[in-house]
N, C-alpha and C positions, 0 to 999 in steps of 0.2 A: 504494500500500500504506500501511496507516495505522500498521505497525510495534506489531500488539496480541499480548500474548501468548495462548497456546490455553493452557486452566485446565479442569477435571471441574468439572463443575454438574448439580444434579438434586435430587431429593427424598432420595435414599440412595445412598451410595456404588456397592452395585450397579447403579442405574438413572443410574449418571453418566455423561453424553456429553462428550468434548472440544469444547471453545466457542471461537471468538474473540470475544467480547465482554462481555456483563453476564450475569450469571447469573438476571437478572427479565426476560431476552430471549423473546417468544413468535413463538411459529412453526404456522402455519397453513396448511393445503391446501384449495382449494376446488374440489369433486370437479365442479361444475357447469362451471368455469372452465378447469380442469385448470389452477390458478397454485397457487402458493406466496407466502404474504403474513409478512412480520416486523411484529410491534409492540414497542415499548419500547425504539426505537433510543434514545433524550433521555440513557442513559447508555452509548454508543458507547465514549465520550473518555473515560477514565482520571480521575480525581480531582485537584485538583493537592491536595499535602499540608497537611495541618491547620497554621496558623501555632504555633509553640511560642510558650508566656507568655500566649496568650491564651484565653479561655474556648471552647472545643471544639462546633460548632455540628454538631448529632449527625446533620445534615441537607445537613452540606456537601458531600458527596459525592454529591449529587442535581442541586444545581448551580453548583455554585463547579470548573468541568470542563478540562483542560487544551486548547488549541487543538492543532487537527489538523496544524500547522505543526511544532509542537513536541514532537508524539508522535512523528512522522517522522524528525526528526532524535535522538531518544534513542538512545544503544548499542546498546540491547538492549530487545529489548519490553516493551512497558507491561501490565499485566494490568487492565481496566476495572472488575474490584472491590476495587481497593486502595482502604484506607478507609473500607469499607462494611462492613454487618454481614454479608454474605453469603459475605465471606472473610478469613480472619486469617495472610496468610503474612509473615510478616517478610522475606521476600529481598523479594516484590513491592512491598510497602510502601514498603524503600530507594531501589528501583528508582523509584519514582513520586517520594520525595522530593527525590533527582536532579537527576530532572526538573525538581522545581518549583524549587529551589538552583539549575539553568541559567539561568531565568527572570529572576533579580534577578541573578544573578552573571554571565552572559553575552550575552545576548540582549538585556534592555533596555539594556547597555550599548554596544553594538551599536546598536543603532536609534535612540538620542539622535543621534549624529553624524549619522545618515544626517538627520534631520528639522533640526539645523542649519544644514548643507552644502547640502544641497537646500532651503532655507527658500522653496520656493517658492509662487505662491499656492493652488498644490494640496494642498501639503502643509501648509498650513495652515487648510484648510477640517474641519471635522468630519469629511468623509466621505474624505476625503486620511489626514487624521492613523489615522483606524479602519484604510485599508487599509493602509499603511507596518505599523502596529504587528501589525496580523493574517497579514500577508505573513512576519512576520521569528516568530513563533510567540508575541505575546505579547497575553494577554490585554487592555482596558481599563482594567480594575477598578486595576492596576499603575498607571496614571497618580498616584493618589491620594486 
């Protein structure tokens, strides 16, 4: 479970359906196939929150995205259009920014030790270091 909140999305309030995920989600039946196909999974994952002090990148919520590590461990669900133009709730928002405050305040601090303590030659390879830091919910970009 990826811990997403369900949120109304649609053209108008009347024609609004309960979602788990982005509101720019498309959904398609293929009557020859008899399947059902999604497109527009790329915003799944929640937003992590816009950094305060600095210039507001009106795009980041396309993809600057939180890891799927780290949307499973929040309290409470993430709603995948916090930060977007497609929804403005203020509880979701906090909820996301949370999130993103776990991120620097507990999580990377958390997985310094581990890549420490374990300094081993796996975890010092590129591909070591990505899966420690992806395993524990934390994005790259966090390194520096």
């Amino acid at each position: 479970r990826l811990n997403l909140k369900p949120h109304p999305a649609g053209m108008s309030h009347e024609a609004a359906k309960t979602i788990y995920g982005p509101t720019d989600l498309q959904g398609y039946r293929c009557t020859k196939e008899k399947r059902f196909y999604l497109l527009g999974l790329s915003r799944l994952l929640p937003p992590t929150a816009p950094e305060e002090g600095f210039t507001e990148d009106k795009a980041a919520y396309l993809t600057e995205l939180l890891r799927p590590e780290c949307v499973r461990q929040a309290p409470k669900p993430l709603n995948s259009d916090a930060f977007s133009p497609f929804l403005k709730t203020a509880s979701d928002e906090e909820a996301v920014a949370n999130c993103t405050r776990s991120i620097t305040e507990s999580l990377l601090p958390a997985v310094v030790p581990q890549l420490v303590e374990g300094a081993t030659a796996d975890a010092l390879t590129g591909e070591g270091l990505v899966r420690i830091m992806h395993d524990n919910g934390v994005n790259c970009r966090y390194l520096g």
